[in-house]
N, C-alpha and C positions, 0 to 999 in steps of 0.2 A: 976148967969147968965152966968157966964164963963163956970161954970159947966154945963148949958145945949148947950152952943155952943160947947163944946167939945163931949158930949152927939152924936149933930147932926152932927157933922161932923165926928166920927164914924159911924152914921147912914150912913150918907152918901156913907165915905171906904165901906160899908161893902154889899150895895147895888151895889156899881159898880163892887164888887168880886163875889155877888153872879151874876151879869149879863154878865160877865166876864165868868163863869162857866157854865153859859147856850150856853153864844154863842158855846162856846168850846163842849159842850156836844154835840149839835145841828150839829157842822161841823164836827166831833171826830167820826169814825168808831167804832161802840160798842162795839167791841173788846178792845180799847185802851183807855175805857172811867174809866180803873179801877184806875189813880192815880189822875185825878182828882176827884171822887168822895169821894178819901179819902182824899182829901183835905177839901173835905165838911165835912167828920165826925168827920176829926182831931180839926176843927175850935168849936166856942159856939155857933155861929149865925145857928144851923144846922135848929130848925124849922123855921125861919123867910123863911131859903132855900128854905125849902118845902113849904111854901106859894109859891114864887115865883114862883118855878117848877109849880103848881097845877093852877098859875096863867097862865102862859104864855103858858102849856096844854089847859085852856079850850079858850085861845085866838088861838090856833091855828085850835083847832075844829071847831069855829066858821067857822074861815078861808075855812077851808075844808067844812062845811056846806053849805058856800058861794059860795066856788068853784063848789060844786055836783050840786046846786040848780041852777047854771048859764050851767053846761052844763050836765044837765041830761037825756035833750033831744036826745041831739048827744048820750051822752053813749046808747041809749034805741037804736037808730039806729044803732048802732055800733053796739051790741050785735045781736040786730037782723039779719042786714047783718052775722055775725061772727055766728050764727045759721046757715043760709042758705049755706054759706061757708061751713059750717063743716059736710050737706052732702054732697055736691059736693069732698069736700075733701075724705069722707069716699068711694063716688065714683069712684073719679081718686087714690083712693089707692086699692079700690078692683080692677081697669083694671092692674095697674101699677104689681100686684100679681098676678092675672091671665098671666097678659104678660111675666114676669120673672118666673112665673112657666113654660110658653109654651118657652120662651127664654132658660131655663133651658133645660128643656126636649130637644130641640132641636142642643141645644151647647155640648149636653153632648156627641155627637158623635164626633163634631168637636173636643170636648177637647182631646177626646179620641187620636184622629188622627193628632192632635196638638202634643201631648205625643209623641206617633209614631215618628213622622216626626222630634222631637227635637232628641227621640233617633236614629233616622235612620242618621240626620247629624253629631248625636255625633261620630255615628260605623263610618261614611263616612270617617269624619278625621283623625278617628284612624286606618282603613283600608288604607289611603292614605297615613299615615306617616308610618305606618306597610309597604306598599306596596315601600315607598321608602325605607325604610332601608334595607329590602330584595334587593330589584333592589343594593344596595351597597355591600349588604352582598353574594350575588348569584357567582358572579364570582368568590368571593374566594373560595366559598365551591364546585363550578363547578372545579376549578384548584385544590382546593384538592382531590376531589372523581377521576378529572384525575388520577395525581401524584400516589393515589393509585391502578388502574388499571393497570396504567405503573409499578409500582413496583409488581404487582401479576403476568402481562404479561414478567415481567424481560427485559423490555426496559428502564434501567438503565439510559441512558444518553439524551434522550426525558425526563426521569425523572427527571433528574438533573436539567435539562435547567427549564422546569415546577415550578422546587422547588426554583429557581435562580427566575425568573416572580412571584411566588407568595410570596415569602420575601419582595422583595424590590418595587413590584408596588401594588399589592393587599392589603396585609394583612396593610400597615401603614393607609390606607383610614379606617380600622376598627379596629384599634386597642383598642379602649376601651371595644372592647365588651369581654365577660368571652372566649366564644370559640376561638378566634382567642390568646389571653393569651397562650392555650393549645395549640395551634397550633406553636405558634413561638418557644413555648417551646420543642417541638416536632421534631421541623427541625434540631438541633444539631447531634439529633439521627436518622431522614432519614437519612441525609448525609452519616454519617456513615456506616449504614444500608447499601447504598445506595456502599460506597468504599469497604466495605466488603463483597458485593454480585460481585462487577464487581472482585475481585482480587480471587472470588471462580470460576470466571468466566474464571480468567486469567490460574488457572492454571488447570482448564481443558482442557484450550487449548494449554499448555507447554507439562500434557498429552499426549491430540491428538497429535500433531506432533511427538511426539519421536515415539508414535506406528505406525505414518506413514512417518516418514523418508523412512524406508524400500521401501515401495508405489512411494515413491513423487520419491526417487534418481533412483529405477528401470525406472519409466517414462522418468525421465529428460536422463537416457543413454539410452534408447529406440528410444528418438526422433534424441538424436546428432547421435544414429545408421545409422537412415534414413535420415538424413541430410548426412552425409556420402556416403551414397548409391546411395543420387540424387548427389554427388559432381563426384564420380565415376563416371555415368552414361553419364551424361555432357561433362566429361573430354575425354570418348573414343567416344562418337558422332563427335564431329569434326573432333579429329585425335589419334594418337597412340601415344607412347612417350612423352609427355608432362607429370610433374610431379608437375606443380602449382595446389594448388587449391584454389578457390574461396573460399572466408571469407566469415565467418557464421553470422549471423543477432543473437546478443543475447537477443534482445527483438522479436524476431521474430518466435523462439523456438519453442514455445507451437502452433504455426498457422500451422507450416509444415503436409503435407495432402501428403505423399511421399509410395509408396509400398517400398518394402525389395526386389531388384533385384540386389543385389551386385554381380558382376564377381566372386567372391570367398563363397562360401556355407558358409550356417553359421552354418554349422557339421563340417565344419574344424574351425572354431574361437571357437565355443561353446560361443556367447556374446549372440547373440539376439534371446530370446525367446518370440514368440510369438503366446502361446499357447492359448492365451484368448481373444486376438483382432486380426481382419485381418490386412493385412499389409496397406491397401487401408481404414484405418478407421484413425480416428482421436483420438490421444490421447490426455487425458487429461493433464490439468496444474496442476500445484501447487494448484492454484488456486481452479480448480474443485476439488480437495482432500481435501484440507483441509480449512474449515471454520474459514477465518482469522478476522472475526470482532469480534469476543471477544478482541482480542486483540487490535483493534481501539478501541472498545467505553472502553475497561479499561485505553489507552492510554488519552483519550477524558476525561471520567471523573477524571481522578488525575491532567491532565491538569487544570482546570477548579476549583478544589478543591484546589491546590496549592500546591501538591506532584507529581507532573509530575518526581521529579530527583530522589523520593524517590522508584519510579517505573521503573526508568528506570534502577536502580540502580539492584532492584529484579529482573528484566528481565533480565539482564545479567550476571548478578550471576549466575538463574537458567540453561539460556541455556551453561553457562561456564561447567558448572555440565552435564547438556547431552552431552555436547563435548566432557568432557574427557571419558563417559558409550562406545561414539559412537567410539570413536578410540581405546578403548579397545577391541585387537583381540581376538575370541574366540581359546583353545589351539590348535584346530583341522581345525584348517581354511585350512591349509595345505593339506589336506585330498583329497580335493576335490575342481573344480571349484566352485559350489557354494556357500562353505564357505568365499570365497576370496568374489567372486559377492554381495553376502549379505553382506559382512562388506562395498564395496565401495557402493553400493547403500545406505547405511546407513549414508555413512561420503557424498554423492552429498546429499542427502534429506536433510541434515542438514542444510549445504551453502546455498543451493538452498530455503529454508526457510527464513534465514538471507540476500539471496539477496533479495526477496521479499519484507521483512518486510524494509533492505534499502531504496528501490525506490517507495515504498507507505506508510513510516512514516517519520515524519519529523523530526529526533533527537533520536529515540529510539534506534536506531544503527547507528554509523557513520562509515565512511569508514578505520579508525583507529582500531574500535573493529574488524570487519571483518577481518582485516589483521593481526591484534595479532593471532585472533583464527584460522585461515589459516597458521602462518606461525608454532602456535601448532601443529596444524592438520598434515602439511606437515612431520614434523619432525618425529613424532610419526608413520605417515603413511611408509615412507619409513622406519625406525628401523623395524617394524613390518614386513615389503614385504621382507627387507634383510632376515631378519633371519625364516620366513616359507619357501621364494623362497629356502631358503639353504637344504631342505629337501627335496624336489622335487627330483624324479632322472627320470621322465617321462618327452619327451622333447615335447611331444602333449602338456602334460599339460602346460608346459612351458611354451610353443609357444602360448596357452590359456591365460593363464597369463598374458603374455606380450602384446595379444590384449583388452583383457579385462584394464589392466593397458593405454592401450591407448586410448581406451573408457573414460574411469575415469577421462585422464588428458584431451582429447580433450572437455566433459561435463563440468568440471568445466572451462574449458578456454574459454568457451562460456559466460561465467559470469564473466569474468573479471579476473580470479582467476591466478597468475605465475602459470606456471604445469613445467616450467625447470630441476627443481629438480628431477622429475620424470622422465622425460626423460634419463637423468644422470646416473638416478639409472639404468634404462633401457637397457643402455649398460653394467653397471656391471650385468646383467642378463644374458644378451646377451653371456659372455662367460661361465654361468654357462649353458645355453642353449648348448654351442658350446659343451662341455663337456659330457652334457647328449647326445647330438648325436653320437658325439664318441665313447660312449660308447652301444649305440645303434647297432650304423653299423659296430660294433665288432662282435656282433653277428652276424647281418645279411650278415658280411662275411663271417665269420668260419661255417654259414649254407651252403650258396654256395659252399666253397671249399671244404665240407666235403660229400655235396651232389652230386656232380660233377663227372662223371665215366672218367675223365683223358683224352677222345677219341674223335677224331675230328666229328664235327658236320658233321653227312648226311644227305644230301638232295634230296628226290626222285621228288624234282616238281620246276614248277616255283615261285608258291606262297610260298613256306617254304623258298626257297633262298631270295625273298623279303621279306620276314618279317625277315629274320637274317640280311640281310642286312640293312634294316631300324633301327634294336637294333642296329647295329654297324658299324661303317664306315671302310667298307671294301671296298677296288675296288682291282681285280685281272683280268685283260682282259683274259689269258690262262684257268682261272678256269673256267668263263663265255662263254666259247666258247666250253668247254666240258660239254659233253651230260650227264642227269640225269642217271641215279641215280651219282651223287659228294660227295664229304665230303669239307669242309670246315677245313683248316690246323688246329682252335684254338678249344679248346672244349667250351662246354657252359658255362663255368664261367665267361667267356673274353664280351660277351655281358649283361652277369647279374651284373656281374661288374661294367661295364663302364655304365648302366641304371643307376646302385644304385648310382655310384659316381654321375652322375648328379640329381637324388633325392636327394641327400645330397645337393648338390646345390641349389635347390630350397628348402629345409628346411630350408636354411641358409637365401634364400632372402627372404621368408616370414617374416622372423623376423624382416630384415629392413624395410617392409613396414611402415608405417606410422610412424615411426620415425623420421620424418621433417632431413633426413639423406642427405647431398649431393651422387648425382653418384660414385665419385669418394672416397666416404667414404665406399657406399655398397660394391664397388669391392674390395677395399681392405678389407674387413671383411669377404667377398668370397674366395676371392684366401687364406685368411692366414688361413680362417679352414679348406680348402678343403688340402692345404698343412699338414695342422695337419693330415688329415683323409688318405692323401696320405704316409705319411712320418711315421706315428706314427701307426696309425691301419691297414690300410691296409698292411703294411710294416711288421708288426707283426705277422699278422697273414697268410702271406703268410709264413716266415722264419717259423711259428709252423707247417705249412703243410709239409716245405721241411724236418723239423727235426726230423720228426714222423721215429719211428723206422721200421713199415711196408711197408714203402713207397717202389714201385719198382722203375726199370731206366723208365719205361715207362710213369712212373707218370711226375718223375722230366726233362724228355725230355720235356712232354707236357706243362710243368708248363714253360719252358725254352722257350718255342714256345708261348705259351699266356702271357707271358709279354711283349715277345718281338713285339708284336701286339698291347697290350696295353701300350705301350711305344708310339709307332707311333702314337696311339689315344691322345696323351695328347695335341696335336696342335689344335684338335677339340674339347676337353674343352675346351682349351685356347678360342678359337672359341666362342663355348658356352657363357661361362661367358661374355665376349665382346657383343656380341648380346643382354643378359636378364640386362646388367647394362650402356650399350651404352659409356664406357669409352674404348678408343683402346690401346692396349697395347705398344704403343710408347709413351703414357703419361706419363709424369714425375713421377715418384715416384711408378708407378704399379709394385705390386709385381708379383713375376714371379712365377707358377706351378712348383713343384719340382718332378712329377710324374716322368720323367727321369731318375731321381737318386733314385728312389724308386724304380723303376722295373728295371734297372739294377743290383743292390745291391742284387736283389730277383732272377736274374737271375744266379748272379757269386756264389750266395748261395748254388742253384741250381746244376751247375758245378760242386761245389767242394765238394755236395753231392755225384756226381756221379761219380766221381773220386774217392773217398773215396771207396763207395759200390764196385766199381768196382775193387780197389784193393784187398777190404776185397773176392769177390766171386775168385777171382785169385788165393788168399791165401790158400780160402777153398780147392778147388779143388786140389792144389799142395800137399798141407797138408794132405788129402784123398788118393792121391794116394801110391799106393804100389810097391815102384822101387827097384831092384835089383840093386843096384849100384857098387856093385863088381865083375857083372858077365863080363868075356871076349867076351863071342859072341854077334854076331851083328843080331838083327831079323829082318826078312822080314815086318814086321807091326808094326804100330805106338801102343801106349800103349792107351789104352780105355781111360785112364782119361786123357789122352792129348787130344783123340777125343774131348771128351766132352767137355775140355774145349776149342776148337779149334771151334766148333759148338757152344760154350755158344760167343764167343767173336761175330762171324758171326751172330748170332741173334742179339749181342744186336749193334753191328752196322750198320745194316741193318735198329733197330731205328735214330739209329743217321740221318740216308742220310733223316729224315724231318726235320734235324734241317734246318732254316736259314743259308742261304747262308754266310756272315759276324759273324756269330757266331764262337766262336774261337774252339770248338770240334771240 
């Protein structure tokens, strides 16, 4: 009994496991139903399972049988609606394909144009942001294709400035880009480029100047010529004698519009040539010669570059170097006025250069260098003039010289320049002047006295009396009042003489002209050559005329009588010179004419020439004659060589009676 309740009550277990397993199967996705059904196979009760199973199968059929039979009607309706739907379906699917075919066909051009328009916005952005970066990128490469037309055109310092603008404000706005890289890298060597085209520049224009020194310094004493000429012209308009003159404008220079009408030819100075311009033209400047902005923009760009001193430095090295070529005399300067003219025109073109470049740069010259190389200049220039003026023995050229040298000093002292020194030297000239003339009118004595026939001037009229008298200051009332045909007591020496003495006079005051000389310095530089010329040459070569061996009494009478004329004349030098130097000779310290003692000296020479001849003819004759000196008788006639000398003595005193009155024969 135990045995079958233990029986049934596994029955039991073993039914609530299998329905346990149904339910599970039943709720279990059939994928997941594989460990419990191996729970079924693992167990013993597997067929009583499949009863179950096969049970509760055909209870659920039922079920479903129940269910179909309760609503089979609806499905029949359902289906059939679900027919009729499903052509209406077939219909709105055949429009819905027709339409999206015609939707198709029609959109395909849209699409197309779609495409287009997405790429036409894409180019748009990329053309826009293309468009701005050029608009960023355009100036630089506009400032560079400048920068390098200005360096092809060689406007160097527009260059500069351009390459300065495109460093520092352009090229950082784009500096990522590859070309501007090349570019910044590039600018180290413009610049350079850039200092080393202006310094080719500079010194074509260290060049230019030196070939046109010559040009520039002729000009510049060209103009102080006619500045001169208008100071002249000026000065005798209002009156005579005045020897101020009006100060010269030194920036005013190069404007002068003045003709060459100077009182004095300028065939006797030999300074102003002007063979190529009229005198009523306008000469050029410095300026108009020579093209000085090479030398601003090379100054401009090293400025700017940060070697401004390393420039200035070269600048004046080089023209140190032309200075000393320019003051270097050629051997033959000597020779001739124009070797002297060419060298000073060469040392003004220089200055006049460095005045320029002083007073339109700012530093590249200061008033320090000018004066070093000026007071080179000066030094050298007067060494030089001493020692060619030393060869000179022509006193034109001298006298040339010396205006030309006063050209020279009054040109540069128009610029500022001391000319003192020169001056100075001017006077040590001045006696090598006095010399050459002395030596001059040696000759042009011993031509007169030798050309001279010893015989008092006759006069068959009234105009020959006026013109001797005019040569010379004669007044004789007795002579003037006897009838033509006259002679006049002195021969013609006595007037060609006292001409020349007073051209030697005015050779002497041309030289003090413009010598900034007081009056009473030219009169004594007057009176003490003219005393040389009296005392020394003249005096000379009158005693070689009295001591010529063929001289007769007739001569040395005459010579006795024409000094003693020109003796009296020497009040009217005096005269003279007073008038052409306005200083009177009661003024302290004027030297006095020594003519007096020169032509007496020349007279008593004279004398004791003819004392002398006059014993020697004495002697002759005695000595000639043939005397019986032991004869007793007494003859009725004188002896022939007594005549003759008794006759020689009557001729020749019969000269005597023209000597002067006061003379001691």
């Amino acid at each position: 009994m135990e045995r079958g309740k233990m029986a049934e009550a596994e029955s039991l277990e073993t039914a609530a496991e299998h329905e346990r397993i149904l339910r599970e199967i039943e709720s279990t996705d059939t994928a997941c139903i594989g460990p419990t059904l191996r729970s079924v196979y693992d167990g013993e009760e597997h067929g009583r399972f499949m009863e179950k199973l096969e049970t509760r199968i055909r209870n659920h059929d039922r079920e479903i049988e129940k269910m179909c039979n309760f609503h089979y009607q609806g499905f029949v309706d359902s289906i059939t609606e679900l027919l009729k739907v499903r052509g209406e379906a077939q219909k709105l699917k055949n429009q819905v394909t027709d339409t999206n075919r015609k939707l198709q066909h029609e959109g395909k051009e849209l699409v197309i144009a779609m495409e287009e328009l997405k790429q036409c916005r894409l180019q748009q952005r990329n053309i826009s942001a293309t468009v701005d970066k050029l608009m960023l990128c355009l100036p630089v490469l506009e400032m560079y294709s400048k920068l390098r037309d200005q360096m092809k055109t060689k406007r160097h310092y527009p260059a500069l400035k351009t390459l300065e603008h495109l460093e520092h404000t352009y090229l950082p706005q784009v500096s990522h880009y590859r070309f501007c890289k090349v570019m910044v890298d590039n600018i180290p060597k413009l610049r350079e480029e850039i200092k080393d085209v202006s310094m080719s520049d500079l010194k074509d224009f260290l060049e230019s100047i030196r070939k046109h020194s010559d040009k520039i310094g002729e000009t510049a004493m060209k103009q102080a010529q006619q500045q001169r000429n208008l100071d002249n012209i000026i000065l005798q308009q209002p009156r005579i004698g005045s020897k101020k003159k009006p100060k010269k404008d030194a920036y005013t220079i190069f404007d002068t519009e003045i003709g060459s009408t100077s009182p004095k030819s300028e065939q006797d100075s030999g300074i102003l040539d002007v063979e190529d311009e009229e005198d009523d033209e306008e000469v050029p400047g410095a300026q108009d010669l020579v093209d000085f902005s090479p030398v601003y923009r090379c100054l401009h760009i090293y400025s700017v570059l940060g070697a401004r001193e390393t420039f200035e430095n070269y600048y004046r090295k080089q023209r140190r170097k032309q200075a000393r070529l320019v003051l270097q005399p050629p051997s033959n300067m000597h020779e001739t006025l124009d070797g002297y003219r060419k060298y000073f025109n060469q040392i003004v073109g220089f200055f006049v250069v460095e005045d320029h470049i002083l007073h339109t740069t700012q530093g590249l010259v200061n008033r320090a260098y000018i004066d070093e190389l000026w007071e080179m200049a000066l030094s050298k220039t007067i060494a030089a003039l001493r020692t060619h003026s030393s060869y000179c023995s022509d006193p034109n050229l001298v006298l040339d010289l010396k205006n030309l040298i006063v050209l020279f000093a009054d040109t540069l002292q128009v610029y500022g320049f001391p000319v003192n020194q020169l001056f100075d030297m001017l006077l040590e000239i001045r006696d090598q002047y006095s010399e050459t003339l002395l030596k001059k009118w040696s000759g042009i004595f011993r031509n007169i006295l030798d050309s001279d026939n010893y015989s008092p001037i006759p006069v068959t009229s009234e105009e020959i009396y006026k013109k001797v008298v005019g040569q010379f200051p004669f007044q004789d009332t007795e002579l003037e009042k006897q009838p033509f045909p006259k002679k006049f007591p002195f021969s013609e020496f006595v007037p060609k003489v006292y001409n020349q003495i007073k051209e030697f006079i005015y050779a002497c005051l041309k030289f003090s002209e413009d010598l900034h000389l007081s009056s009473t310095e030219v009169d004594d530089m007057i009176r003490k050559s003219t005393n040389l010329l009296l005392t020394r040459t003249l005096s000379s070569s009158l005693q070689n005329v009295i001591k010529r061996k063929n001289i007769g009494l007739t001569e040395l009478v005459q010579i006795i009588i024409n000094t003693t004329h020109l003796e009296k004349s020497c009040k009217y030098l005096e005269e003279f010179i007073t008038n052409i130097t306005n200083v009177l000779p009661e003024t302290v310290h004027t030297t006095k004419l020594y003519g007096t003692t020169t032509f007496k000296d020349a007279r008593h020479a004279a004398e004791e020439e003819i004392y002398t001849n006059l014993n020697q003819k004495i002697d002759q004759f005695l000595q000639l004659a043939d005397y019986d000196w032991m004869t007793g008788e007494l003859g009725n006639k004188a002896s022939d060589y007594l005549v003759d000398l008794i006759a020689f003595l009557r001729s020749t005193f019969a000269v005597f009676t023209h000597l002067p009155i006061d003379c001691p024969l």
